[in-house]
C-alpha positions as CSV (number, residue, x, y, z in Angstrom):
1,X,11.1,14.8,-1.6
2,X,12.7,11.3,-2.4
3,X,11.8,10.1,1.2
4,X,7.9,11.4,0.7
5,X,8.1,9.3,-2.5
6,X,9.4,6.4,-0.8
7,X,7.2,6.6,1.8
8,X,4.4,6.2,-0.6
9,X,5.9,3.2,-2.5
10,X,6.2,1.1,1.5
11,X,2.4,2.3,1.9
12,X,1.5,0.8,-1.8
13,X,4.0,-2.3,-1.1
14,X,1.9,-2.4,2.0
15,X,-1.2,-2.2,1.2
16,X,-0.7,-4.8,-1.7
17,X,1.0,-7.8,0.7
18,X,-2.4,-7.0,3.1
19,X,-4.8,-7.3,-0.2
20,X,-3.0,-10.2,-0.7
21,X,-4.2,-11.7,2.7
22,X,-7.3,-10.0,3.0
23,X,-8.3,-11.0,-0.8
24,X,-9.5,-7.9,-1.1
25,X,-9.2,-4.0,-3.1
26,X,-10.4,-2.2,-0.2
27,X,-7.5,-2.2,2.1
28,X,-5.6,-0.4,-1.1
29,X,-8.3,1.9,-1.9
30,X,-8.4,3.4,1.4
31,X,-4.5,4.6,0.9
């Protein structure tokens, strides 16, 4: 279960550095 769970924190790391470049929620919204 700990690897699902980290898993899910890489996707949100992730999907925050690529809102970051994209300037945009919708990349994160997707996840």
């Amino acid at each position: 279960m700990a690897i699902l769970v980290e898993w899910e924190h890489l996707k949100l790391i992730n999907c925050l550095k690529l809102q970051f470049i994209a300037k945009s929620w919708s990349v994160c919204k997707r996840i």
